[in-house]
ZAMARGU-4260 file (C-alpha; in steps of 0.2 Angstrom, whole numbers, plus 5000, padded with zeros to 4 digits):
<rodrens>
0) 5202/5367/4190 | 5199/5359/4208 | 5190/5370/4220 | 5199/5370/4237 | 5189/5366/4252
5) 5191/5375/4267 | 5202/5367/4282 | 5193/5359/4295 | 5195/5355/4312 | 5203/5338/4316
10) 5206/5327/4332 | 5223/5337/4334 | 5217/5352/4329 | 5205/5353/4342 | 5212/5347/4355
15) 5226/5363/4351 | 5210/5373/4350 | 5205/5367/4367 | 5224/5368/4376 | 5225/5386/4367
20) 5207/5392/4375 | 5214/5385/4392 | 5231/5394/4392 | 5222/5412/4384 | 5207/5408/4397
25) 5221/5406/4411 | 5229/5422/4407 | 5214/5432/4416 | 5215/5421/4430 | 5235/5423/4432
30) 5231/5440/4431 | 5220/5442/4443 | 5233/5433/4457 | 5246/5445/4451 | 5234/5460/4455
35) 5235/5458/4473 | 5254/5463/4472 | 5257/5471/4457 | 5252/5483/4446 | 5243/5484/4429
40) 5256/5492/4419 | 5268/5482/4428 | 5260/5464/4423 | 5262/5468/4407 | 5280/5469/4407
45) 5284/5454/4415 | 5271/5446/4402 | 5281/5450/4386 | 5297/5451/4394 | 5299/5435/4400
50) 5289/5427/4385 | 5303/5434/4374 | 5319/5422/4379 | 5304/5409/4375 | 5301/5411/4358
55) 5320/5417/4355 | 5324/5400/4360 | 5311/5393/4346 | 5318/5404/4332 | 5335/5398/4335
60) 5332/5380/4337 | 5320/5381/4321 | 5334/5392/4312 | 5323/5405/4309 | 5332/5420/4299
65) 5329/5435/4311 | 5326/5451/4300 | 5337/5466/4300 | 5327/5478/4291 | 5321/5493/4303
70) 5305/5495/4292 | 5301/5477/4299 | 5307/5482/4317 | 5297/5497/4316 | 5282/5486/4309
75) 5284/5474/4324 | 5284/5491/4336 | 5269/5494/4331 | 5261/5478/4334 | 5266/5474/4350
80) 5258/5490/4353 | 5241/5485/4344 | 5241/5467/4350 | 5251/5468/4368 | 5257/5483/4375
85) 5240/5492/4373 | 5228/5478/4376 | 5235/5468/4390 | 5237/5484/4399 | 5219/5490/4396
90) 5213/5471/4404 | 5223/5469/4418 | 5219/5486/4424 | 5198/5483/4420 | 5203/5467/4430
95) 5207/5478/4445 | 5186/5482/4447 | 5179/5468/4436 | 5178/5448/4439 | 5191/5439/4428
100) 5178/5429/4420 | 5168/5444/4415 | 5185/5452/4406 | 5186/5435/4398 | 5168/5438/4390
105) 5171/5456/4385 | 5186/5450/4378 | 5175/5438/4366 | 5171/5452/4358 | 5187/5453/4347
110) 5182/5442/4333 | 5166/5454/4331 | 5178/5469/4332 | 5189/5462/4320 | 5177/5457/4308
115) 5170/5473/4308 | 5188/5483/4308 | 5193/5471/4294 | 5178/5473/4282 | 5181/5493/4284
120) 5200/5491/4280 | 5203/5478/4269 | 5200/5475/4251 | 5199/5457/4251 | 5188/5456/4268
125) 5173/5466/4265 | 5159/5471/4276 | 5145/5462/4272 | 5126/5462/4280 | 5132/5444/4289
130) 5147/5454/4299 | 5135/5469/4302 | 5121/5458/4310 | 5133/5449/4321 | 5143/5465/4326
135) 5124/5470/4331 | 5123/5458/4343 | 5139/5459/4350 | 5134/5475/4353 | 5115/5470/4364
140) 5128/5460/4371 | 5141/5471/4381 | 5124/5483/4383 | 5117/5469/4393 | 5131/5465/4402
145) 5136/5486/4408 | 5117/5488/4409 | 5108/5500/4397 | 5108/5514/4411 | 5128/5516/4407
150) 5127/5528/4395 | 5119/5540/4405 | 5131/5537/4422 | 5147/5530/4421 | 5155/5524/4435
155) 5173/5514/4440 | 5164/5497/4434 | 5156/5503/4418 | 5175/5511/4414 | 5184/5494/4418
160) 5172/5486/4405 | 5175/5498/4392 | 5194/5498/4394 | 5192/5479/4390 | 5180/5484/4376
165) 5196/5495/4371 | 5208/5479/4372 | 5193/5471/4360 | 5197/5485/4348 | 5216/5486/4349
170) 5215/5468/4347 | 5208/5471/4328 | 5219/5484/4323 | 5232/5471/4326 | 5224/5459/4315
175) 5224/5469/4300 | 5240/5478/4304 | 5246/5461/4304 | 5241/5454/4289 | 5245/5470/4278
180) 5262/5472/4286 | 5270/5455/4292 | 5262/5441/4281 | 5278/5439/4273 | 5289/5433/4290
185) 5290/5417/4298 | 5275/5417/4311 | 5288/5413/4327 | 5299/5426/4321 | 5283/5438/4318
190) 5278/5434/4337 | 5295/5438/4346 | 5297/5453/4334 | 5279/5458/4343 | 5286/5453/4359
195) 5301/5464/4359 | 5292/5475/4352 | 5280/5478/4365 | 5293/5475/4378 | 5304/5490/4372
200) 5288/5501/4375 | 5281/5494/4393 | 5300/5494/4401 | 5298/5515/4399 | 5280/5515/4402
205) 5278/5505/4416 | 5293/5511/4425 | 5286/5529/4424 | 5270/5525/4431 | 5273/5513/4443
210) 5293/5514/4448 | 5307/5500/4447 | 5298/5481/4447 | 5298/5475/4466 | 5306/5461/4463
215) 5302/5453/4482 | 5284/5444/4478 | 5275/5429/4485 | 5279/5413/4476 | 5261/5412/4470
220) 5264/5430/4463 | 5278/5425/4453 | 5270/5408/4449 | 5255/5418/4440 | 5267/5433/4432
225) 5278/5419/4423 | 5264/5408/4421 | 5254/5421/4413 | 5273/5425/4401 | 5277/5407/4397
230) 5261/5397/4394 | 5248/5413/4391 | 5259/5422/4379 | 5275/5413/4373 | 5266/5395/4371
235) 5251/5401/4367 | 5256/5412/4350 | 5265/5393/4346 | 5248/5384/4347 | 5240/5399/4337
240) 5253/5397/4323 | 5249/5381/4322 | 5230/5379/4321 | 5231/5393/4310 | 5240/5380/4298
245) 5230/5362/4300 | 5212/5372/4303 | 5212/5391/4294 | 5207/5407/4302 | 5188/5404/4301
250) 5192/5388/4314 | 5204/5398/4325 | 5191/5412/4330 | 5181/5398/4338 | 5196/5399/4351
255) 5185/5416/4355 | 5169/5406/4364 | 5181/5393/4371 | 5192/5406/4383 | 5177/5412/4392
260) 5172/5395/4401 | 5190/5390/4407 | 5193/5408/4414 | 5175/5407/4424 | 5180/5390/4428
265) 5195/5396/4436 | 5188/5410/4444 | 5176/5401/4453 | 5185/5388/4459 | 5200/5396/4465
270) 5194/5416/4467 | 5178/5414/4472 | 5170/5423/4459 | 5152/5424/4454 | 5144/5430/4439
275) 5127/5438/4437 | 5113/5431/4426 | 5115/5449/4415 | 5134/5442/4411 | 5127/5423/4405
280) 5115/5432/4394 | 5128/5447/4386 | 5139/5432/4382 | 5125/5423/4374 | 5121/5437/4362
285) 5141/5439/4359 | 5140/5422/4357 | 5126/5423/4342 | 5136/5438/4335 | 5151/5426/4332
290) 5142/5412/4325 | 5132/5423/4314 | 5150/5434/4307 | 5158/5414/4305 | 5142/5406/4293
295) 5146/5392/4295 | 5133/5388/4309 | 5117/5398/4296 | 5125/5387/4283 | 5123/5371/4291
300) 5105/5373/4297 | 5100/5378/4279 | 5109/5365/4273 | 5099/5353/4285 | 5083/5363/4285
305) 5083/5360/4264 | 5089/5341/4268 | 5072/5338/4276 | 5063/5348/4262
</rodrens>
């Protein structure tokens, strides 16, 4: 019996990576444009309804048989709850106190989360002393970033950063709600299922909070809100499908250090935003987390270390 080896990352495969950390790291910036007119709850909507005619689009030019069973429907309901509605809501209204870039680094947080969450609920995943050490860290790292003080005194900041910390969380659950309950589908049918999912919940949720979408926005407005729908949501669930299936899951979470850069970088350049020496170091220690819940990092310098031995 052959032993399989475990994908790796090639020349296409990473340059996916890198367009796929671009349009998710763009997704805070887009955001944060989209603030100045609209609100939170409202955001979200226009994000997964307009990524939805998208993805519709892929399923019926790849012939994709759409599902008619309501346990699946009521399966996809729930995880655009877990991995859209609940999440994206949570980070665009953090995003209404913090820097776009320091979402982006809370945000990093999700493969630790996951890890975590995974290990505690599934069977095959379990929680071993590697994912507890890293989720460790992760933690040093957010207390870093909200100051140790928060604990004691919360205020308007510390609560935006903990909602993003919430979208971190949701983010997990998704995971392994996905896994045990939609493994079976096609992926692009298993992301417009999410999508119409969480659209069915925001249309209700975000007309009660906020009233009928104002439809008469600024072109750069509507340039962020579709932006945000086509290229942060709709392509970017394409370009995960597809590293998932050249590189595996263990490649993919690299995505999660690779966001934070190109939504500081945007942030600076274009909102002027500036980030304090605390946020560099809390996203060095997430940073250690994830490489120490991955391995592959501790397995290389052993491997090296016993190749000079």
């Amino acid at each position: 019996m052959t032993q399989k080896t475990a994908p790796t990352i090639d020349l296409m495969s990473g340059l996916l990576l890198l367009a796929l950390a671009a349009v998710w790291g763009g997704s805070f910036f887009f955001a944060e444009v989209a603030l100045a007119e609209v609100p939170p709850l409202t955001i979200t909507l226009h994000r997964v309804f307009w990524a939805v005619p998208v993805l519709l689009l892929v399923v019926l030019w790849r012939g994709t048989k759409i599902p008619t069973s309501p346990r699946t429907w009521g399966a996809y309901l729930v995880m655009g709850a877990l991995n859209n509605a609940i999440p994206f809501s949570l980070i665009f209204w953090g995003q209404k106190t913090i820097e776009s870039g320091l979402a982006s680094i809370l945000n990093g947080t999700t493969a630790v989360f996951g890890a975590v969450v995974s290990g505690l609920m599934l069977v095959d995943e379990p929680l071993t002393a590697r994912k507890i050490i890293g989720a460790v860290f992760g933690v040093f790292g957010v207390a870093v970033i909200m100051g140790f003080d928060a604990l004691t005194s919360l205020d308007l900041r510390n609560l935006a950063q903990l909602a993003v910390l919430g979208a971190s969380l949701s983010y997990a659950f998704a995971s392994v709600w996905g896994k045990v309950s939609l493994s079976d589908n096609a992926p692009e049918m298993n992301a417009l299922g999410m999508l119409v999912g969480s659209t069915v919940l925001m249309i209700p949720i975000a007309i009660w909070s906020d009233g009928l979408p104002v439809l008469s926005l600024s072109a750069n407005v509507w340039a962020s809100l579709l932006s945000v729908a086509v290229f942060s949501t709709a392509i970017a669930y394409l370009l995960y499908f597809a590293i998932l299936a050249r590189a595996g899951a263990a490649n993919l979470m690299l995505v999660t250090l690779l966001i934070p850069p190109f939504a500081i970088g945007l942030g600076v350049a274009f909102l002027g935003e500036r980030l304090g020496l605390e946020a560099w170091l809390g996203f060095g220690l997430i940073a250690i987390g994830l490489a120490i819940t991955d391995g592959r990092l501790l397995a290389g310098a052993r491997r090296l270390m016993g190749g000079k031995t």
